[in-house]
N, C-alpha and C positions, 0 to 999 in steps of 0.2 A: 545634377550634382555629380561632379568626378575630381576626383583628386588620386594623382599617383600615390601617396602616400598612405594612404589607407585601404583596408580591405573589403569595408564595409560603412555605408552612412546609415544611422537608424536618426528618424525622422520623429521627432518628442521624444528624445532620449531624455534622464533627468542630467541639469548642470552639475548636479553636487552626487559622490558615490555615499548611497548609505550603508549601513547594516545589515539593513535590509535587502538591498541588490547585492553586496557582497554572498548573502547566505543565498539567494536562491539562484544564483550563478556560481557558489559553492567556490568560491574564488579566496585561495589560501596560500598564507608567504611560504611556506614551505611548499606545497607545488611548484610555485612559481620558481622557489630556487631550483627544485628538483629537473622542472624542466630546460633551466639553463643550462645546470651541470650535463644533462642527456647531450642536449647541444654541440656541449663544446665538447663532450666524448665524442658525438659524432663526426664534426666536423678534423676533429685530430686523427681520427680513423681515417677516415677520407683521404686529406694531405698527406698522411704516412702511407696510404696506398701508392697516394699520385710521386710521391717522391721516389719511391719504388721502382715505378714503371719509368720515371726519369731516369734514374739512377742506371738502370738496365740498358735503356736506348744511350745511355752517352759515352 
């Protein structure tokens, strides 16, 4: 089993997400937003570094 697109295959995973796998993989929309916003602070930090070093060199 390999597929570029994924990180991992679990093998009998269930089809359908319950309540129950949500809670004990403690999987929350608010994490989940929190973690996008981290993200995209990150990757802005990042780009405003790299544009820097551009910025210098040209």
């Amino acid at each position: 089993l390999a597929c570029k697109y994924v990180n991992e295959v679990v093998i009998g995973a269930p089809y359908s997400v319950t309540q129950e796998l949500l809670s004990h993989f403690d999987v929350d929309v608010k994490k989940i937003v929190e973690r996008i916003i981290q993200h995209r602070l990150e990757y802005e930090a990042r780009n405003t570094k790299k544009n820097m070093i551009d910025n210098h060199f040209s």
